[in-house]
C-alpha positions as CSV (number, residue, x, y, z in Angstrom):
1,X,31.2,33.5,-3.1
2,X,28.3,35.5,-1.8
3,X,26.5,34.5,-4.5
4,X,27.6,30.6,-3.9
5,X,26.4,30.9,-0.5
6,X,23.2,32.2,-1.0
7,X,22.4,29.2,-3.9
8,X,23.4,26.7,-1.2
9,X,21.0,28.3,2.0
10,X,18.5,27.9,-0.9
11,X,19.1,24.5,-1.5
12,X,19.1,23.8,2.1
13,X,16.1,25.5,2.8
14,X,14.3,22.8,0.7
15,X,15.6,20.1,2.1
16,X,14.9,21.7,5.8
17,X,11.1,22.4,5.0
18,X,10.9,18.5,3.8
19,X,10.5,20.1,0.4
20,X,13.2,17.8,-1.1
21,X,13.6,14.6,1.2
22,X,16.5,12.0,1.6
23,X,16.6,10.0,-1.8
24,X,14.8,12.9,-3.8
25,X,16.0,13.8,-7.1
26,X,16.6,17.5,-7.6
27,X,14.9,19.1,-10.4
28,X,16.7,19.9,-13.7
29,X,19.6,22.5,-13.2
30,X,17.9,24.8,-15.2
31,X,14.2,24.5,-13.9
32,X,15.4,25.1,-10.4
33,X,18.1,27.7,-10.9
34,X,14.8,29.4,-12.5
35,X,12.7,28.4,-10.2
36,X,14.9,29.7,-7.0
37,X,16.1,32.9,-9.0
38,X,20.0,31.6,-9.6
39,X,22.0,31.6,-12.2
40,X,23.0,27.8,-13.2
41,X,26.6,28.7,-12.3
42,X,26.1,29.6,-8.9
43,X,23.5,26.9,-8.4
44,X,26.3,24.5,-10.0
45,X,28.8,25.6,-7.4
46,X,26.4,25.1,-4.6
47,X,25.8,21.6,-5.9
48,X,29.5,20.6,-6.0
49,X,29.8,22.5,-2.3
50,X,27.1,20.5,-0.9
51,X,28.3,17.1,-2.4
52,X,31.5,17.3,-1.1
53,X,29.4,17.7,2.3
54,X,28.0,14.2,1.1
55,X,24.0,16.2,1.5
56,X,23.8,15.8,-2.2
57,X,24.8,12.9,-4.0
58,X,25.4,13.9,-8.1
59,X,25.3,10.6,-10.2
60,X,26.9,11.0,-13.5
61,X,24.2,10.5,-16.1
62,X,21.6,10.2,-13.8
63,X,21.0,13.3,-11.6
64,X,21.3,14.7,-8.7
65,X,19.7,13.7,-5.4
66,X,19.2,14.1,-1.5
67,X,21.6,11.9,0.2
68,X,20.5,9.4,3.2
69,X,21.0,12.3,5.4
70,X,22.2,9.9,7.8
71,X,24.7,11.0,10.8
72,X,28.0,8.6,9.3
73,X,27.8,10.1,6.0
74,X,27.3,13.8,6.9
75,X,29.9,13.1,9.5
76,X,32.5,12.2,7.4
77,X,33.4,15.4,6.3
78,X,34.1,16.3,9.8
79,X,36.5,13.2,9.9
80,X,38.3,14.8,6.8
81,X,39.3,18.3,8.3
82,X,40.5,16.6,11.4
83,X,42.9,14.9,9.9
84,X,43.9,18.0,8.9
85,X,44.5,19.4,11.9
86,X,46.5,16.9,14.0
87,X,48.8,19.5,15.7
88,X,49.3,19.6,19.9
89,X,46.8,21.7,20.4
90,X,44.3,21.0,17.6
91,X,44.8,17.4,19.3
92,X,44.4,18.4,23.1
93,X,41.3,20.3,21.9
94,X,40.1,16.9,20.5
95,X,40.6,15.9,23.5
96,X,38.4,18.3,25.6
97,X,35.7,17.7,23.5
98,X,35.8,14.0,24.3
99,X,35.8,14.7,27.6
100,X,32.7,16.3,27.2
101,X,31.0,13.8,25.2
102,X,32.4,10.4,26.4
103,X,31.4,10.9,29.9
104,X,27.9,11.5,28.8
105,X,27.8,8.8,26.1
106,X,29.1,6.6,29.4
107,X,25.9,7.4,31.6
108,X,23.9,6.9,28.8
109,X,24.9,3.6,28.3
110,X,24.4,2.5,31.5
111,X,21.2,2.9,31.5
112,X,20.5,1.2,28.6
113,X,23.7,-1.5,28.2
114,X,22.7,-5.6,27.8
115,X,24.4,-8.1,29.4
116,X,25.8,-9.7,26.1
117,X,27.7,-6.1,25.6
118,X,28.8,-5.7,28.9
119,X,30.5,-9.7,28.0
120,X,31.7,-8.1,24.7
121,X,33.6,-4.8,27.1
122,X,34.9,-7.2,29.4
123,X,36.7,-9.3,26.2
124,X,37.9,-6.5,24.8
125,X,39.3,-5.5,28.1
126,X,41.0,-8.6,28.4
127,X,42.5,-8.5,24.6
128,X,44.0,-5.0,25.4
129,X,45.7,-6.7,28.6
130,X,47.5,-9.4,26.3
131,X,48.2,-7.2,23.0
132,X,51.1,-7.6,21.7
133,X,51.9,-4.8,20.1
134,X,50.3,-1.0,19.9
135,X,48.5,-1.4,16.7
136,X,47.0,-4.5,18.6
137,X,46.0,-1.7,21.2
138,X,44.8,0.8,19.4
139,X,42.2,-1.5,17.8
140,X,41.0,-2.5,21.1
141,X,40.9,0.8,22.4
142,X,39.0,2.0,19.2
143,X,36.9,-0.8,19.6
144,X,36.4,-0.2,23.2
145,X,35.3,3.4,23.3
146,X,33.2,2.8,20.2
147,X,31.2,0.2,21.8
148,X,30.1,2.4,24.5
149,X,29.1,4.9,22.5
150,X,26.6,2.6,20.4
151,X,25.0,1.6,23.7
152,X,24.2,5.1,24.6
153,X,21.6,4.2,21.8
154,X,22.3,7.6,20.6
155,X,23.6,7.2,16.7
156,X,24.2,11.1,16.2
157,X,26.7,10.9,19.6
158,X,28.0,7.6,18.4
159,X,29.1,8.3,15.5
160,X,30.6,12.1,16.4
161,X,32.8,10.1,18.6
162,X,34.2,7.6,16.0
163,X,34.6,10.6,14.3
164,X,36.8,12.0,17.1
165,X,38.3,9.0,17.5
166,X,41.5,9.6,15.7
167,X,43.7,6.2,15.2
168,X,46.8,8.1,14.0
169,X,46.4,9.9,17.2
170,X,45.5,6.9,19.8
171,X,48.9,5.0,18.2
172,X,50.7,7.8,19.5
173,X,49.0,8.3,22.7
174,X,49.3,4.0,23.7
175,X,53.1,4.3,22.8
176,X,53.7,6.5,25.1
177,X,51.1,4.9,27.6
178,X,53.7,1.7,26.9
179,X,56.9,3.6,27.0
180,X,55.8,4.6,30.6
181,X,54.2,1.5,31.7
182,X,50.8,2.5,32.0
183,X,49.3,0.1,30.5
184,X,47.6,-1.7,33.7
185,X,46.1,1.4,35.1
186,X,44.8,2.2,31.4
187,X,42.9,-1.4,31.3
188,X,41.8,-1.1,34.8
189,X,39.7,2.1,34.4
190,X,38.4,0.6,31.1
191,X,37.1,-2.2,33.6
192,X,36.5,0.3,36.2
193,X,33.9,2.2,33.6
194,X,32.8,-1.5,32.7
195,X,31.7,-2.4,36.2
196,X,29.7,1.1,36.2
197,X,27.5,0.2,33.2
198,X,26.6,-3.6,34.2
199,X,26.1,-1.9,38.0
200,X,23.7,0.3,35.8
201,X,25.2,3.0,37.9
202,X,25.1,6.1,35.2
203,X,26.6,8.6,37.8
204,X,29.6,6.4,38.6
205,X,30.1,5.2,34.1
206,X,30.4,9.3,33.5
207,X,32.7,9.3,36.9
208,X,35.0,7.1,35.5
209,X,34.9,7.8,31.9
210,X,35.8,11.5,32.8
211,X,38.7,10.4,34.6
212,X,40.0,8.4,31.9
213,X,40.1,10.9,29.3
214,X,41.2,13.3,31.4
215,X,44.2,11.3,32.4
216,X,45.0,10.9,28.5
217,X,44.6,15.0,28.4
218,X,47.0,15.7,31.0
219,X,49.5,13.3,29.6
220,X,49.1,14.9,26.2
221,X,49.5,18.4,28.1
222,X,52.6,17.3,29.9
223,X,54.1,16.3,26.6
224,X,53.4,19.5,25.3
């Protein structure tokens, strides 16, 4: 494994100097395990390792190469293991580190949020306050908290929160928001943190945003 391990930093190394960049083809297995004093088997393992991490992409027939790099595809690794863990506290831990990054994402976005998004927030407001059902809710919500996000302008924070997102999750957490009748209140902060980015008021987005996942956290908590 030590081995492994080392053969991978290696690999890394090039790609963090700019030695090897996105969409580069590696050199022949044999040249490089030469070349970086490996033997092909451990350099093998460290390509398998890294392409489950979607940072190398191996094309049958064709090579290997850098991937895009790009923040959605390294992050969907991430997205894996967490579906792993989906336990009460793996969960309310989930939760706590939303409620570090949405409040941020939130005051970001106000400072940067366009009229024609703050019209897209408000809609999707108004289709969680006539959903039908909690899948219909979910999807909103989803929708909802994703939106913000990409207005923070910020694609690395973005997409770290779809990856937190957890649907399986959020359908649990708006049926019990239904079974207790909290619907209303849940809409009205989501219009509450609305108002806050088309006031451009980042202070008061982060204000509200905090409270809302915190409320979610405590409920979770309670249930616990």
């Amino acid at each position: 494994m030590a081995v492994t391990d080392d053969a991978i930093l290696r690999v890394k190394e090039m790609i963090v100097s700019g030695e090897l960049k996105p969409g580069d083809r590696l050199p022949r297995e044999a040249d490089l395990a030469e070349r970086l004093g490996l033997s092909r088997n451990s350099l093998r393992e460290a390509v398998k390792a890294l392409s489950l991490v979607r940072v190398l992409d191996v094309r049958q027939g064709d090579g290997t190469y850098v991937s895009s790099l790009r923040a959605d595809d390294l992050l969907g690794a991430l997205s894996f293991v967490l579906d792993l863990h989906r336990g009460e506290d793996s969960v309310l831990e989930v939760l706590q580190v939303r409620r570090i990054l949405e409040p941020a994402a939130a005051a970001m976005a106000a400072q940067r949020v366009e009229p024609d998004e703050v019209v897209k927030l408000r809609a999707l407001c108004d289709a969680a306050e006539s959903a039908k059902s909690v899948e219909e809710l979910v999807e909103h919500d989803l929708e909802f908290h994703r939106a913000i996000a990409q207005c923070s302008g910020n694609a690395y924070l973005a997409q770290l929160l779809d990856t937190l997102a957890g649907p399986t999750v959020r359908v649990r957490i708006w049926r019990g928001i239904t079974q207790s009748n909290a619907v209303d209140r849940t809409v009205a902060e989501h219009r509450a943190i609305v108002d806050a980015l088309a006031a451009h008021q980042p202070e008061l987005a982060r204000s509200w945003s905090t409270v809302h996942v915190a409320g979610v956290e405590q409920w979770l908590s309670d249930l616990a």
